[in-house]
Backbone as ProteinMPNN parsed JSONL, in Angstrom:
{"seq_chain_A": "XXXXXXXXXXXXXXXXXXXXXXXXXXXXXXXXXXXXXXXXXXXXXXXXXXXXXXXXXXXXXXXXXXXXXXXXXXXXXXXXXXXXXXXXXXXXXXXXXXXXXXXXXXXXXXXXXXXX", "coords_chain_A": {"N_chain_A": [[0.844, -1.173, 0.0], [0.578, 2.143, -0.901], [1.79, 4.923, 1.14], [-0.057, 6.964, 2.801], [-1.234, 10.565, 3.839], [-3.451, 12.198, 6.343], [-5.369, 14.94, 5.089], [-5.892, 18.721, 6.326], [-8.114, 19.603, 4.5], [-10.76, 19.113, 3.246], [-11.729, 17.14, 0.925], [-12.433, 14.811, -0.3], [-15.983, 13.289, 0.05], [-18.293, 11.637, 1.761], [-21.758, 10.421, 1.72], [-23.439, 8.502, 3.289], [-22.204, 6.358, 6.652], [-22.489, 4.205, 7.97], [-23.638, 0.346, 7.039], [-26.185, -1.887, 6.474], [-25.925, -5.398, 5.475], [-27.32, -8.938, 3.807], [-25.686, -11.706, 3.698], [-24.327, -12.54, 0.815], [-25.371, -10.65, -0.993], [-24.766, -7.603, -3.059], [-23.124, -4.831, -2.603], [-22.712, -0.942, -2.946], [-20.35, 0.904, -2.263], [-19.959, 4.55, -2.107], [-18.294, 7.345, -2.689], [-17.474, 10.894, -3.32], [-15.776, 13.645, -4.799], [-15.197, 16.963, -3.633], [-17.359, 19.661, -4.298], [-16.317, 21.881, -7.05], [-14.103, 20.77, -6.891], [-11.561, 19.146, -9.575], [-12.108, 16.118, -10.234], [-10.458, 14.631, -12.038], [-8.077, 15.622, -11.342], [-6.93, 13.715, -9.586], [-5.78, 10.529, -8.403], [-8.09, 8.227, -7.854], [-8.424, 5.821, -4.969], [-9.468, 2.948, -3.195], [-9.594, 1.135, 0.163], [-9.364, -0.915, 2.763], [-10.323, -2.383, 6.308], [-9.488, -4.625, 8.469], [-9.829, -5.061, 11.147], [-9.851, -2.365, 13.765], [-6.723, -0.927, 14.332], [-5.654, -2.457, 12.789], [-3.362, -3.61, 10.223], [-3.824, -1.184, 7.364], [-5.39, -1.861, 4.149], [-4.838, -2.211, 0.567], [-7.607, -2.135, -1.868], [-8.527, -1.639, -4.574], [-8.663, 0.585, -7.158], [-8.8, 3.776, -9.329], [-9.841, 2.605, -12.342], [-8.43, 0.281, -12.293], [-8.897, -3.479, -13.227], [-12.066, -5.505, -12.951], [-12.214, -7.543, -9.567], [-12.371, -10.986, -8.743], [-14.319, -10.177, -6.796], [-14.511, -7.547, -6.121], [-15.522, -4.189, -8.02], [-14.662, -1.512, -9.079], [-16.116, 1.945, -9.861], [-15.845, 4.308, -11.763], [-17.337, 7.808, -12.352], [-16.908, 10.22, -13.656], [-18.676, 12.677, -14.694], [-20.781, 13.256, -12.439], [-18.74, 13.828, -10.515], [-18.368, 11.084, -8.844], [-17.409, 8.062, -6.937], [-17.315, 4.761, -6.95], [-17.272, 1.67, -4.998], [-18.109, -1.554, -6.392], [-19.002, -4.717, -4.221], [-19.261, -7.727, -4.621], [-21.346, -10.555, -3.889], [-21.663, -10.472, -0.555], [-20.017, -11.371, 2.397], [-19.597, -12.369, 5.67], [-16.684, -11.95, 6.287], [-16.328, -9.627, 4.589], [-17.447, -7.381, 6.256], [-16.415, -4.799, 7.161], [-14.415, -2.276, 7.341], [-14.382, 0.441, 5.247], [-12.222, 2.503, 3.36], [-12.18, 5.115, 1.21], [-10.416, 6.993, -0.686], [-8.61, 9.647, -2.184], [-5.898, 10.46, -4.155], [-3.066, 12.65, -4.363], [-0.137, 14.112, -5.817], [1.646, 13.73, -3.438], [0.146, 13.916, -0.808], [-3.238, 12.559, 0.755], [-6.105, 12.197, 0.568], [-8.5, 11.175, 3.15], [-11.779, 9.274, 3.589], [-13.896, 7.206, 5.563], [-16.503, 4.311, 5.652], [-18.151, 1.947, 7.066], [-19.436, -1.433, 6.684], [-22.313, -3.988, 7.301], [-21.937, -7.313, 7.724], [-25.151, -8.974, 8.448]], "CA_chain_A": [[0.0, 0.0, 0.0], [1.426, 4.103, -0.573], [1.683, 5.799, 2.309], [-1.085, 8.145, 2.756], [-1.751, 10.885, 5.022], [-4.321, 13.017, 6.011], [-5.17, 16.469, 5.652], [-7.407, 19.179, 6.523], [-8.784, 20.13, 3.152], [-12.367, 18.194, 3.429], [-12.004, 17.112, -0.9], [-13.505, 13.318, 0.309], [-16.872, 13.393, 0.747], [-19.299, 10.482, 1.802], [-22.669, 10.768, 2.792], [-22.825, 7.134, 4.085], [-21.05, 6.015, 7.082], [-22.844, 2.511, 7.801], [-24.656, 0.323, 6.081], [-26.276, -3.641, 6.444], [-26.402, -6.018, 4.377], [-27.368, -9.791, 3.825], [-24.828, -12.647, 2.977], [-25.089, -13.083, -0.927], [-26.154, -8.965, -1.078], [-24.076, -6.76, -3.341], [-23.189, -3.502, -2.206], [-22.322, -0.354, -3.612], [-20.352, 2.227, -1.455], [-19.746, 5.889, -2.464], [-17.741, 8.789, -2.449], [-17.666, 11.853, -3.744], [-15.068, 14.837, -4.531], [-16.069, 18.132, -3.041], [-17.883, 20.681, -5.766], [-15.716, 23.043, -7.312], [-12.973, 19.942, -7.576], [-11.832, 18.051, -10.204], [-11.688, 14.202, -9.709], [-9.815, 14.206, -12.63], [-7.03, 16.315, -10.771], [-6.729, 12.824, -8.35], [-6.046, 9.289, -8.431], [-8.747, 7.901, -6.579], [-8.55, 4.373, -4.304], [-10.193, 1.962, -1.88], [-8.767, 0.214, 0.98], [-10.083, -1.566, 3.869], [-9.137, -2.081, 7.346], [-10.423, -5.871, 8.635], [-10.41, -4.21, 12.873], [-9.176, -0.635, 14.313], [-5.667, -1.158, 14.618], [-4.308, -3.457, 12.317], [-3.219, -2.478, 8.767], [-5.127, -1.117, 6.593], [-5.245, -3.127, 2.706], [-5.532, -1.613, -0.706], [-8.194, -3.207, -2.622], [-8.628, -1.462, -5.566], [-8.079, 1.767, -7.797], [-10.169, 3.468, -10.339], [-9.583, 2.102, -13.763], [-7.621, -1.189, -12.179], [-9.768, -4.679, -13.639], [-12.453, -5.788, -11.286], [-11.343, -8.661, -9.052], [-13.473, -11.856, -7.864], [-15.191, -9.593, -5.508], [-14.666, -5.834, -6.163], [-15.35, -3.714, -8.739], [-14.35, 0.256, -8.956], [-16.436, 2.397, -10.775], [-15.899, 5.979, -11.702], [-18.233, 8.503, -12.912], [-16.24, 11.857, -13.543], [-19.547, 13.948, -14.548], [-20.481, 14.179, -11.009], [-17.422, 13.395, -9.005], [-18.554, 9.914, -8.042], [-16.183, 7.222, -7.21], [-17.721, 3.819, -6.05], [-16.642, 0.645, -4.681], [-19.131, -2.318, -5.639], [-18.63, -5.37, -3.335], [-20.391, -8.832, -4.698], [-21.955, -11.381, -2.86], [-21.083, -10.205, 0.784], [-20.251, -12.281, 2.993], [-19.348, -11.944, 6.693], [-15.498, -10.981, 6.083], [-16.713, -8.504, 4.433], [-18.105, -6.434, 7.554], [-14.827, -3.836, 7.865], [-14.249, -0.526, 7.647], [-13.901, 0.826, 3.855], [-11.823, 3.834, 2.925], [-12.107, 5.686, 0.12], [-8.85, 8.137, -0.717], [-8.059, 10.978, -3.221], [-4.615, 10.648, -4.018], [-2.747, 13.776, -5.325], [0.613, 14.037, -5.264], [2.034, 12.751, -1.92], [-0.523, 13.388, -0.459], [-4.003, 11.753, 0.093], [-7.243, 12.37, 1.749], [-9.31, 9.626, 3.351], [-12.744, 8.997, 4.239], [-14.656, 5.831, 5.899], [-17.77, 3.687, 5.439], [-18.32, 0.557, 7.606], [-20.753, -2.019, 6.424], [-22.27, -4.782, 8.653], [-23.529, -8.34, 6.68], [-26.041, -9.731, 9.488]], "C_chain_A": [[0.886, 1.232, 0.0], [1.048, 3.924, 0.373], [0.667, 6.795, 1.871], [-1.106, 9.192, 3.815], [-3.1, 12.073, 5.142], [-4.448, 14.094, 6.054], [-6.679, 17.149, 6.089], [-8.503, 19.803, 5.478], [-10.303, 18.604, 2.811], [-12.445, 17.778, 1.432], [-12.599, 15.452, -0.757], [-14.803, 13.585, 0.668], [-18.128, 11.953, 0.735], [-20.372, 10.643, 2.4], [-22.967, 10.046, 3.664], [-21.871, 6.65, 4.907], [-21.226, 4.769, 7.524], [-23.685, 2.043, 7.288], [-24.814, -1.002, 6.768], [-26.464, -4.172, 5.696], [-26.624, -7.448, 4.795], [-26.413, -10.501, 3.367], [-25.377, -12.757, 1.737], [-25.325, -11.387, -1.464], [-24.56, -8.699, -2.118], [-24.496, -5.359, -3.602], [-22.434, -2.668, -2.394], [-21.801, 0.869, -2.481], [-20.108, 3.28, -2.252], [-18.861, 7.265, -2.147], [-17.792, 9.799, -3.696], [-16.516, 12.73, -3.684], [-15.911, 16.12, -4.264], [-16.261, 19.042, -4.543], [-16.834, 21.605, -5.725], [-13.881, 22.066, -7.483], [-12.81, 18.879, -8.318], [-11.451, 17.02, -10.128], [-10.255, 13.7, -10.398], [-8.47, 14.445, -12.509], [-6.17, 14.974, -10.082], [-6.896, 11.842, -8.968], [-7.32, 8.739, -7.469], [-8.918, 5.87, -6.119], [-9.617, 3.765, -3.067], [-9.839, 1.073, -1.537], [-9.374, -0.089, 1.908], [-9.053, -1.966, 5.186], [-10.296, -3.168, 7.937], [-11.183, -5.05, 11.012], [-9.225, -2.995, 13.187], [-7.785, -1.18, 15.167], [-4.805, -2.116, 13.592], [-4.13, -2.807, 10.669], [-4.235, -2.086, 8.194], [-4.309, -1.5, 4.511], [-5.563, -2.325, 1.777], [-6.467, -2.732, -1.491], [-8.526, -2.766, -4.097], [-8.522, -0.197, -5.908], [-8.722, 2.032, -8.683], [-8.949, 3.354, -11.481], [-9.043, 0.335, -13.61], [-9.427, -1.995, -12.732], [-10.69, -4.951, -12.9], [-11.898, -7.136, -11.201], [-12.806, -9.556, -8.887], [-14.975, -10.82, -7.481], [-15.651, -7.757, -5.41], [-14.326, -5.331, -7.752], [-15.35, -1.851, -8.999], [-15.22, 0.918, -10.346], [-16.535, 4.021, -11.015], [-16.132, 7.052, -12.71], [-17.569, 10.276, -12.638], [-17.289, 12.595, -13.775], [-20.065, 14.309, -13.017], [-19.691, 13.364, -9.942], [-17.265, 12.379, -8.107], [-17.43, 8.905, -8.225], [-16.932, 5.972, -6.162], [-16.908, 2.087, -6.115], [-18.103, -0.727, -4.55], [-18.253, -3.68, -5.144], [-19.884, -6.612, -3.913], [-20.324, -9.706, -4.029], [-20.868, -11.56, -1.395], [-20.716, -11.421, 1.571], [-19.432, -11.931, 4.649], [-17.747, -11.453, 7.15], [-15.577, -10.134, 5.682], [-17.108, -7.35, 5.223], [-16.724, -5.696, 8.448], [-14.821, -2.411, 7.389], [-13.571, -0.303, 5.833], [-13.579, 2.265, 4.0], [-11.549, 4.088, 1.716], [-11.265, 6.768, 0.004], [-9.236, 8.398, -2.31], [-6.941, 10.691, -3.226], [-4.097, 11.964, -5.037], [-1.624, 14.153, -5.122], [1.191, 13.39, -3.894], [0.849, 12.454, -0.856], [-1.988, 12.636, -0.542], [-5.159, 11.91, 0.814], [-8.454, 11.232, 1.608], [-10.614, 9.735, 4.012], [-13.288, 8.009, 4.599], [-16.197, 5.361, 5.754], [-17.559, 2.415, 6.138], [-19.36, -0.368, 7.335], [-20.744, -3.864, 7.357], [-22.824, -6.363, 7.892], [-23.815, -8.858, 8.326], [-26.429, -10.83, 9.23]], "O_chain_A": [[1.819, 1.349, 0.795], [0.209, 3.097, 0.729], [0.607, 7.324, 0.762], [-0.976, 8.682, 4.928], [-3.589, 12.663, 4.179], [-3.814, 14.679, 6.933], [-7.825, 16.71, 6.191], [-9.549, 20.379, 5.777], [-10.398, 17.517, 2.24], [-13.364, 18.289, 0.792], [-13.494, 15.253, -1.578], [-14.889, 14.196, 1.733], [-18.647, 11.481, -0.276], [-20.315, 10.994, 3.578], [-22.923, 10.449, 4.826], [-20.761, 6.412, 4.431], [-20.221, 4.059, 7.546], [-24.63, 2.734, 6.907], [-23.931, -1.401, 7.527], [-27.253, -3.705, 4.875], [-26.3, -7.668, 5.962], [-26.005, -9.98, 2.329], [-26.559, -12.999, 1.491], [-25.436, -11.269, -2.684], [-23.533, -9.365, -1.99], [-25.403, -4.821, -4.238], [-21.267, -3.003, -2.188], [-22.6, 1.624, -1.927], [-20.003, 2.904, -3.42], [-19.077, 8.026, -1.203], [-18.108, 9.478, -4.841], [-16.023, 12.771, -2.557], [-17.08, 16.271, -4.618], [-15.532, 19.061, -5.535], [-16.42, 22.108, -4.681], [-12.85, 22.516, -7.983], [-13.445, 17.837, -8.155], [-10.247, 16.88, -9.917], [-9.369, 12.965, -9.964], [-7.64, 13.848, -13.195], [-4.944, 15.048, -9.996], [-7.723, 11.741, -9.874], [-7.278, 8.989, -6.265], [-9.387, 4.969, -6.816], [-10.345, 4.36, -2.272], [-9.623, 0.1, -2.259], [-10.314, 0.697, 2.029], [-7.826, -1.954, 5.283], [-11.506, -2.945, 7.976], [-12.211, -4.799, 11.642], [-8.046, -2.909, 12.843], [-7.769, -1.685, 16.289], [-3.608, -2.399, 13.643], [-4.655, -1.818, 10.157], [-5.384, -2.482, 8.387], [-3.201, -1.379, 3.989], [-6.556, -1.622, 1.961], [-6.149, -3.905, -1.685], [-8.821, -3.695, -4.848], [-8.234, 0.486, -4.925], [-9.374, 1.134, -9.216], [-7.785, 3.75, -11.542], [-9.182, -0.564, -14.44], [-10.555, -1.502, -12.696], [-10.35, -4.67, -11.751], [-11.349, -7.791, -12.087], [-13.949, -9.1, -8.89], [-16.157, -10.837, -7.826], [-16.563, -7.088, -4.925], [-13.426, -5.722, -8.495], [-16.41, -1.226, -9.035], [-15.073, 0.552, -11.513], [-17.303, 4.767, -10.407], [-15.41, 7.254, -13.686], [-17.753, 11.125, -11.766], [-17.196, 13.576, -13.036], [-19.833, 15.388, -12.471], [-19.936, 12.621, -8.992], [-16.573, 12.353, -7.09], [-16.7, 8.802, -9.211], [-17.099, 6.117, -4.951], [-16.234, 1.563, -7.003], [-18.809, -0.983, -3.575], [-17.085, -3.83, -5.501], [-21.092, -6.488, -3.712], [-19.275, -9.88, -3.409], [-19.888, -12.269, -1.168], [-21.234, -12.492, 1.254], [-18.563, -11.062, 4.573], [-17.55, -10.738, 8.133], [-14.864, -9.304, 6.247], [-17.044, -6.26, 4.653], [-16.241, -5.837, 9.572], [-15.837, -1.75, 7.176], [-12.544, -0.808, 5.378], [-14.299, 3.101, 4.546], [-10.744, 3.403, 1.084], [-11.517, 7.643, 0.833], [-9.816, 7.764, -3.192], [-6.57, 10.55, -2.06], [-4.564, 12.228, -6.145], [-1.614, 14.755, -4.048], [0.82, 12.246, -3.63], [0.578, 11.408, -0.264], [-2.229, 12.077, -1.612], [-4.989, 11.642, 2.003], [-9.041, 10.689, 0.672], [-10.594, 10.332, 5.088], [-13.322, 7.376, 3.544], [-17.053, 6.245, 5.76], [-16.629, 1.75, 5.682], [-20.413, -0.022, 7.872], [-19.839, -4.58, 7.787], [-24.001, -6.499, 7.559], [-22.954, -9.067, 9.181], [-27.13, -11.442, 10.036]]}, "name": "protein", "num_of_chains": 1, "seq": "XXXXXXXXXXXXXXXXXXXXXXXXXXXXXXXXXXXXXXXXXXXXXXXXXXXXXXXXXXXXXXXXXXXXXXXXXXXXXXXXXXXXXXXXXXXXXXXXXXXXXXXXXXXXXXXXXXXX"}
C-alpha cells in the first residue's frame, strides 16, 4: 500500500457512514469529490481495514480490472467514485476507505458495512 496521510482540506466526501447487508447482497459504497474539484485532478482508491488497529489493505483503484469480488467504478460527470462489493459475505463487515490521491498526499474517508 502508498503511504497516505491526512489532511485538513475536506475534498472526500461520503454521505454514508454505515450500512447492512445480507450474505449473498451486493453492495455499492460511495464517495464523492467536493464541488468546485476536479476528480480528474486525483487518483482515486479503496482500501479496507479488517479491525481498528491493524493495517489497513488496498483493494482497488479506479480504472484497475475488477477482481473476484470488487469492482471500482468511476463517474467523472459528477465526481462519483464507487466501490461495488459482490456477494457479501461476513469478512466482508470492515471498515472501507475511500482516498483521493494527489501528489504525496491523500485524503481519506470511511464507510463501515455490517452483513447480518
Amino acid at each position: 500500500m502508498a503511504p497516505y496521510c491526512q489532511t485538513s482540506a475536506h475534498i472526500v466526501l461520503q454521505s454514508t457512514r454505515f450500512m447492512s447487508a445480507l450474505p449473498g447482497d451486493e453492495v455499492t459504497l460511495d464517495c464523492s469529490i467536493a464541488a468546485g474539484v476536479s476528480m480528474s485532478s486525483y487518483t482515486m482508491y479503496w482500501y479496507k481495514q479488517d479491525h481498528y488497529g491493524e493495517p489497513i489493505q488496498f483493494i482497488i483503484k479506479e480504472y484497475d480490472k475488477p477482481t473476484q469480488n470488487y469492482e471500482a467504478i468511476l463517474n467523472t460527470n459528477d465526481n462519483r467514485f464507487s466501490l461495488k462489493v459482490s456477494k457479501v459475505t461476513a469478512q466482508d463487515s470492515v471498515t472501507y476507505y475511500c482516498a483521493a490521491g494527489h501528489s504525496e498526499a491523500r485524503t481519506v474517508h470511511t464507510l463501515t458495512i455490517s452483513v447480518i
